[in-house]
C-alpha positions, 0 to 999 in steps of 0.5 A: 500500500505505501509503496503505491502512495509513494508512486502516486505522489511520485507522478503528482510531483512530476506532474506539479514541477513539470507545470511550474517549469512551464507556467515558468517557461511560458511567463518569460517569453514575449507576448504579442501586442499588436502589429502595423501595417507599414506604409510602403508597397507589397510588391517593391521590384525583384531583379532578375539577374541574381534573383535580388528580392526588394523586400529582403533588403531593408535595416531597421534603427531606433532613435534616442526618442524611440522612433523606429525606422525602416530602410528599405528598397524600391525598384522604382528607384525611391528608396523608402524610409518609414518612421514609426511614432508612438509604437508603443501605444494604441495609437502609433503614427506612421510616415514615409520619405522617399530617397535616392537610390537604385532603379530597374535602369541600373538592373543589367548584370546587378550583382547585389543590393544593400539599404543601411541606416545608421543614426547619429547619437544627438538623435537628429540625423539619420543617413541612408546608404543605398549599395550597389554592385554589378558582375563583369559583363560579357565585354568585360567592361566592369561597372564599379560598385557605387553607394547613394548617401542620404543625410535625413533630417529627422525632425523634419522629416526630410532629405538634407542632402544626397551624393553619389560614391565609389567606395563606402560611407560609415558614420563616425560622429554627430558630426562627420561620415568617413568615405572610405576607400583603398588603394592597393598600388599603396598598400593605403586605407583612405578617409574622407572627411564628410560634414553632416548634414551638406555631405561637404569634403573634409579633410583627408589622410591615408593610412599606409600599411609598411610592407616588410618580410616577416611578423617579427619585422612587422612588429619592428617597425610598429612605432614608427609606423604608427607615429608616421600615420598619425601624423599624416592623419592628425587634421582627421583625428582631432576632428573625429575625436579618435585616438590614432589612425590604427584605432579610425582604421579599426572603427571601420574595419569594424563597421561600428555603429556610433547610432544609441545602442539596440541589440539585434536578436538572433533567432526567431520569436516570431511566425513571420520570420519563418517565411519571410526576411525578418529584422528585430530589435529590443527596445527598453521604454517605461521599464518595459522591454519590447521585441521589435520585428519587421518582416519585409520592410512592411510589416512591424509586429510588437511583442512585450517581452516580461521581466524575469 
């Protein structure tokens, strides 16, 4: 008899820890709030060459007010940023700015596309990078890879200035953006000051690597190298407020985002993303923490993730 008590109590037990750990499981995942529409066509042009999709190329960012945004393509050749207001209440405002980039006209031998978005950390710029590069053609004739930067103001709500590059444009601080190019015949990284928001040239450097024969000899010669490239790029540093050349040649290599500070979610938490190219973000507001996703630039669903 005691030992069929034992065995009942056994299988109540089991059954009550097994509840707890997933009542427990259950209370700290994220709970869906809402979705929104976002203001942009369904269908935003598909390029045949490499199979290039419009609604799976788009970067999302939040500002230090907590707006989102949403960069994406359009085969149209008017690039769209959307700017979502109030996400977190019942009543969210949404808009959409139209800027330069690509069309179907640059469409011939298309080898990629890329929309990035990075925001300045006073709040009040954001600057959309439309990429492009092409494959070589049968007369092999290469078209070079070429960006369309966009400085927007985002109080405004309106494009500040737009110019055309051939190497990349990285932001660097409220102030500046670095053109960012190479120069294989000098073994050279090369920076270009652009003001924020003209897109004006600023001053300029090369920041050259010394060709030597071994690690040993590299390491040699490391003081003089870096004495040498911090005087050529002295002008560029006290501007960007970076301590030496080797640590701007860092920050770019890195591609470090000086925009408030997301954090990007790997791993879906959300049906969308099965189906469909997904970007998310976590969003700290009122003490409460949400899960921002947005399924191919057009739809923007919310989830409040609980305090553990």
């Amino acid at each position: 008899m005691k030992s069929h008590i034992r065995s009942w109590l056994t299988i109540l037990l089991v059954g009550v820890l097994g509840f707890a750990t997933s009542n427990a499981r259950a209370q700290t995942q994220p709970f869906f709030v809402r979705e929104i529409k976002l203001p942009v066509p369904h269908f935003r042009g598909y390029w045949f060459y490499r199979a290039i999709h419009s609604n799976a190329i788009f970067s999302i960012q939040l500002t230090p007010s907590n707006d989102l945004l949403i960069y994406g393509v359009d085969k149209n050749g008017k690039w769209p940023l959307v700017k979502v207001q109030r996400w977190w209440t019942s009543d969210p405002q949404t808009s959409v700015l139209s800027t330069p980039g690509f069309s179907g006209g640059d469409g011939e031998n298309l080898e990629g596309l890329a929309a990035n978005l990075e925001v300045t950390a006073d709040g009040r710029y954001a600057v959309a990078v439309a990429g492009a590069e092409w494959a070589l053609p049968k007369d092999g004739v290469l078209r070079p890879g070429e960006v369309i930067s966009s400085v927007i103001n985002l109080n405004q709500f309106q494009v500040q200035a737009t110019r055309h590059f051939s190497d990349d444009v990285r932001l660097l601080n409220d102030k500046y953006l670095v053109l960012w190019g190479f120069e294989p015949s000098k073994n050279a990284a090369t920076y270009q000051l652009l003001s924020i928001p003209g897109l004006e040239p600023g001053p300029s450097c090369s920041f050259i690597e010394t060709a030597v024969q071994s690690a040993s000899e590299f390491k040699k010669h490391e003081l003089e190298r870096r004495q040498r490239n911090d005087a050529a790029c002295a002008e560029v540093l006290k501007l960007s407020g970076v301590a030496s050349a080797e640590d701007l040649n860092a920050h770019m290599m890195a591609g470090r985002n000086q925009a408030p500070k997301v954090v990007s979610v790997t791993g879906s938490m959300n049906p969308a993303s099965k189906d469909k190219e997904t970007r998310e973000i976590i969003a700290t507001l009122g003490g409460r923490t949400y899960l921002l996703a947005v399924s191919a630039g057009e739809t923007l669903r919310i989830y409040e993730v609980p305090s553990r």
